[in-house]
N, C-alpha and C positions, 0 to 999 in steps of 0.2 A: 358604675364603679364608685366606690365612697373611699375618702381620705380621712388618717387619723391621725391628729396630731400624738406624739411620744407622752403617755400620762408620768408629771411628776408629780409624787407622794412628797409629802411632810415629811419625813424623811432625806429627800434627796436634796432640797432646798437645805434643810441642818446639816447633812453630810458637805456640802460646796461651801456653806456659811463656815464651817470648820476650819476645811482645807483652805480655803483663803484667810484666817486668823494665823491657822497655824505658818501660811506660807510669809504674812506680812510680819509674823515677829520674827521669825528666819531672817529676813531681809535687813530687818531693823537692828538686830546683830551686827548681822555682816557688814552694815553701811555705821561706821564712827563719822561723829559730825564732821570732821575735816575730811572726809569720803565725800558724804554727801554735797559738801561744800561743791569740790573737784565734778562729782557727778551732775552739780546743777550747771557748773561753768561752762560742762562737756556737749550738754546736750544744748542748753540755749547755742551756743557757736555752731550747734549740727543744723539746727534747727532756723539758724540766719546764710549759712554759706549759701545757698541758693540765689540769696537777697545779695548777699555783698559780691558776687558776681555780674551781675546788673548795676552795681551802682560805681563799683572799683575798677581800677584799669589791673591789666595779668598781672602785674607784680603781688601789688596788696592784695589780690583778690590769692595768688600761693603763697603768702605768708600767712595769710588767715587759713591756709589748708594745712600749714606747717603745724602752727600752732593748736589745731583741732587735732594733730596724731599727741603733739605733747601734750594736750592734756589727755586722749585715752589711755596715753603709756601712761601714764601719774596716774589714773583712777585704775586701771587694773593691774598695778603695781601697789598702791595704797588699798587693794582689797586682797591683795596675797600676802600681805607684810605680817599681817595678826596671824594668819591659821600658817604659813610655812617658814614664820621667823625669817631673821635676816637671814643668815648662810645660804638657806634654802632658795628664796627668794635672790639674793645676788647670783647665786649658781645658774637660776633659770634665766635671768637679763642674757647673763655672758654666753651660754649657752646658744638659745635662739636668735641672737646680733650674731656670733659667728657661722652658726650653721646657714642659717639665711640668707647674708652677706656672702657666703663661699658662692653658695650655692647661685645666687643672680651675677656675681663675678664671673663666674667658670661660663653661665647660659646666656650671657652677652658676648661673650668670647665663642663659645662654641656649637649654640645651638642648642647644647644640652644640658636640662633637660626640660627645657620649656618652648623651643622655636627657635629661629633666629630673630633679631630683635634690637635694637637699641635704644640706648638713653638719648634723649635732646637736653638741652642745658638749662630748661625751666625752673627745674630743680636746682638749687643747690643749700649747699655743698656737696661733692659728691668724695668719694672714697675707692678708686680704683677703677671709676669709671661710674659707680654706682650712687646714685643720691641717698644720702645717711637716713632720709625720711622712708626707705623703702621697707632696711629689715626693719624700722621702728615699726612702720605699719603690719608687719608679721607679729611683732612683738605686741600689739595692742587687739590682735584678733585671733592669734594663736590659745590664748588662756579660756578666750570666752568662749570660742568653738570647742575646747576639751571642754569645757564644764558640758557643753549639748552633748559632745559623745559621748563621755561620761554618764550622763545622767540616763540615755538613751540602750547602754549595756549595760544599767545598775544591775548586780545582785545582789543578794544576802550574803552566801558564803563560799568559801574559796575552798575546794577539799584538799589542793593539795599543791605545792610550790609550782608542778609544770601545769595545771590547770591554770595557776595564778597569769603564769606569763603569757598564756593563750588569749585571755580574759584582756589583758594590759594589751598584747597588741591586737586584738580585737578592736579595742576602743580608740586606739589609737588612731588605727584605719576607717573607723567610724568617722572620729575628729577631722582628720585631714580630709574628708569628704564632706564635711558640716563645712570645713574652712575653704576648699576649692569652690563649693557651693558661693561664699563671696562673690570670686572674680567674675562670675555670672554678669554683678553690680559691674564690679571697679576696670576689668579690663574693656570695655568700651567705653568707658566714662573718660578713662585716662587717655586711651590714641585720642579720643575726637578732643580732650584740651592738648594735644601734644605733649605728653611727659615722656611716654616714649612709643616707637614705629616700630613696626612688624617690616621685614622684608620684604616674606611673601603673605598676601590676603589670605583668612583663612576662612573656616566655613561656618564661626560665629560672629558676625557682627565681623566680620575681618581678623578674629582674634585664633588661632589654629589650635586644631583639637587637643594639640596634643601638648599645648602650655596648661589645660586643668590635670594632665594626668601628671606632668611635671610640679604643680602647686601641691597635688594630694601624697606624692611622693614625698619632697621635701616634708611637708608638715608632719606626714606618718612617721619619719625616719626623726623627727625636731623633738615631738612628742616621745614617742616610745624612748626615747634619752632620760626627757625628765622622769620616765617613770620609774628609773633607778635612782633620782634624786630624792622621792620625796613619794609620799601615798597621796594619789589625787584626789580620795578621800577627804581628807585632809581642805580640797577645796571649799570655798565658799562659792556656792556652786549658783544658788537661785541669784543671789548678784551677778558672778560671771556672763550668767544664761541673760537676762536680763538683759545686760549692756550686748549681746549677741541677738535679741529682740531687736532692741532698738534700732542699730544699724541694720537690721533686715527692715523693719517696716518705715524710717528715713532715706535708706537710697529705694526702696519701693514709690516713695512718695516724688522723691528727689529727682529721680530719673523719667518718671512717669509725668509729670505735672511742670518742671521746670526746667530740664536739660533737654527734652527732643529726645529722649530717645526711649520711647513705647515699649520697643519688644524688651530689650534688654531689662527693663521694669518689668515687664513680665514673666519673663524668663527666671531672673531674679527672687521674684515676689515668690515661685512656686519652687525652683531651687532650695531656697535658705529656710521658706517656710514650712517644707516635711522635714526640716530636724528642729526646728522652733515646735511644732505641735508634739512631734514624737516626744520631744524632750520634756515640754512641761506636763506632756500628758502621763511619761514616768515621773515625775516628782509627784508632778499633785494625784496619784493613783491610791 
């Protein structure tokens, strides 16, 4: 039996050399110095939370988590500002804080539609029961998981106003799957620092099935709203996707190497990571 490595032509090397020029002036668009600024601040702080958990006691150690969601709200807020103008861009803050905020209001109260479940007081300030850092956190990962679903049901052309709406929730249901894909990370990460408890154990990591089908819910229902506000086109999409990178392969690192917990890093890493490939592998196609 003989092996054969995949032959690359001179060709295929200038086709990649391409597509990554053409991808980094894209980017360099999208990122305004005072972006970048925001986005060097975002990640250094991503990139020491690990550290400042070992060295801080709980308090400082969730004010430096606080702080890490305001600055992704600020960077993926200061990357929708240029291509959706103000209106548009305030529409979608207010928008996804209340749909979000409802939504973990009612599912602490009710069960539904994420589990039974409550807040501890780690957090604060909270809003009805609910710590304000919660829907910020939808709000810092809702834009960049639409940019992966988006970019993951790109077409060309739309033939006809009901094909359009099929196509928008299509994508949408994509996004809210790229974005439950998250909690893979973060709902084990958050019981074992205590932000909040589960009732009853469930059958991932103690976390119950039936809180991702409640995440992909909400964000499908969050999403398809905005898509009557504004063409998601419209997004700056290879930036969005990016910062939707990054927090894939830091709590990949995060969880696996620093926090104790293995599986959920793996689990994670293979979740978030089929809509990071699909996604850049539609751009850069």
């Amino acid at each position: 039996m003989s092996f054969r490595l995949p032959a690359f032509s001179p060709n295929t090397f200038a086709s990649c050399r391409v597509k990554g020029v053409r991808l980094a002036i894209e980017l360099r668009s999208q990122l305004s110095p005072g972006t970048r600024v925001l986005f060097g601040l975002w990640l250094l702080l991503m990139v020491l939370i690990p550290h400042i958990l070992r060295l801080v006691d709980r308090n400082t150690f969730f004010l430096a988590l606080s702080l890490s969601i305001v600055l992704q709200v600020s960077l993926v807020l200061f990357l929708l500002l240029p291509a959706l103008q103000r209106q548009s861009t305030l529409a979608s803050l207010i928008w996804i804080l209340a749909i979000t905020w409802l939504a973990e209001f009612v599912g602490h109260r009710t069960g539904l539609p994420f589990g039974r479940y409550t807040y501890t007081d780690v957090l604060r300030p909270q809003v009805g029961g609910v710590p304000i850092q919660v829907p910020a956190a939808w709000l810092m990962m809702l834009p960049p998981a639409w940019a992966a679903g988006t970019a993951i049901c790109a077409r060309r052309h739309t033939i006809n106003y009901a094909s359009k709406w099929k196509h928008l929730a299509a994508c949408s249901v994509v996004s809210g799957l790229a974005f439950s894909a998250w909690d893979l990370f973060l709902d084990p990460q958050m019981v074992a620092w205590g932000v909040w408890q589960w009732e009853t154990s469930g059958i991932y990591f103690g976390v119950p099935a039936i809180n991702f089908f409640g995440w992909a819910l909400i964000a499908f229902l969050a999403l398809l709203g905005l898509s009557r506000t504004f063409d998601s086109n419209a997004f700056p999409r290879e930036a969005l996707l990016l910062v939707y990178t990054i927090v894939w392969l830091l709590n990949s690192l995060g969880l696996g190497l620093f926090f104790d917990q293995p599986g959920a890093a793996a689990a994670g890493f293979v979740g978030m990571g089929v809509f990071v490939v699909m996604a850049w592998r539609q751009i850069l196609s």
